[in-house]
Steps between C-alpha positions, in 0.01 A plus 500: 500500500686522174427878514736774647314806669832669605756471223845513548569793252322830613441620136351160403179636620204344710144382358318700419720806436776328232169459293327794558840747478693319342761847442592436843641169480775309385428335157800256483375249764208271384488228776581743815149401643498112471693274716800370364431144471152549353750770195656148404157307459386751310742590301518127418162506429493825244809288320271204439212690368705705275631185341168363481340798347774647339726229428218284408617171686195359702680339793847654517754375743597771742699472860427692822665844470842492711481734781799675627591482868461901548279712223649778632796666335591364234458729196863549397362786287188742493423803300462863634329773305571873526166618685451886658614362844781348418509126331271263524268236397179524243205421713225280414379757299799496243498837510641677844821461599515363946831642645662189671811458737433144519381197349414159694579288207844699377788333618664740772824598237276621326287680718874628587490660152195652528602663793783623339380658168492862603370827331227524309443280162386665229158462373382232328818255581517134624751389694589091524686406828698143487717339714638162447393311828766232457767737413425853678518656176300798477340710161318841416327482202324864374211463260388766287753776536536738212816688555665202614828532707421839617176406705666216668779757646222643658418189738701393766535146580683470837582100498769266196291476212508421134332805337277457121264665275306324278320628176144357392688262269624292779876602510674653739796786571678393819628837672640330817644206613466135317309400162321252660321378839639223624334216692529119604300274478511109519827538524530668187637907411291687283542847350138690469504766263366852644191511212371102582197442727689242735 
């Protein structure tokens, strides 16, 4: 019962087939297959052993995982590598690149920006898509270009958003739009840099 047969996201893959070819499916998922309810006990349960095994405390206090009401888009960013059919995800082999149009777990603004990066990227890029959920504030982020400003011109992005390109170094040349992503929570503003992993 705590098993999925059918999941939700096409390029998750079905048993046996995401372990026998694993070049045909989606590599960012890890829990597509389990029920959602059963992700939380486990994932409370790998906590305690790390802290027993790695941590070293023999009996360490840990709480239930807290679920969220809907697992499904909620990603207010994902990553999208330049692949020979147009971007993608790495699949479960880390080495092929899985076109997508679509991702269960992406929140649908930015699905909206994945539908809207057009042309081809060049080889070997990464592209980070953000939006801030509690603000609407939306952010390109190119990884790995080498002639910089001149690539991007190439791309089209049809929809209002804040345009970077980071280095290796972690900083970051905004070429459109705002310095930072924007987003609310608890009430609070804060500004996200283009180069952070939030």
């Amino acid at each position: 019962p705590e098993r999925i047969l059918e999941p939700r996201c096409p390029l998750f893959g079905r048993w046996p087939e995401r372990g026998e070819q694993p070049g045909r499916c989606c590599g960012g998922c890890h829990w597509g297959h389990v029920d959602y309810g059963a992700q939380l006990r486990f994932k409370t349960d790998i906590l305690r052993d790390a802290l027993v095994h790695l941590g070293r405390i023999a009996e360490p206090l840990v709480e239930p995982a807290v679920g969220m009401p809907d697992p499904w888009a909620y990603r207010n960013r994902i990553d999208v590598h330049s692949g020979p059919d147009g971007p993608g995800f790495v699949a479960a082999d880390d080495r092929t690149i899985l076109p997508i149009d679509a991702c269960p777990i992406a929140h649908p603004a930015v699905v909206d920006l994945l539908a809207a990066l057009e042309g081809a990227l060049p080889p070997g890029v990464t592209v980070s898509l953000r939006t801030g959920v509690g603000t609407g504030d939306r952010m390109i982020v190119f990884h790995g270009l080498e002639e910089s400003i001149d690539e991007v011109d190439e791309i089209e992005v049809e929809l209002d958003a804040s345009v970077a390109i980071a280095d290796g170094e972690g900083h970051a040349e905004v070429v459109a739009g705002r310095r930072f992503l924007f987003e609310r929570l608890g009430g609070r503003l804060f500004a996200i840099p283009p180069a952070s992993f939030f």
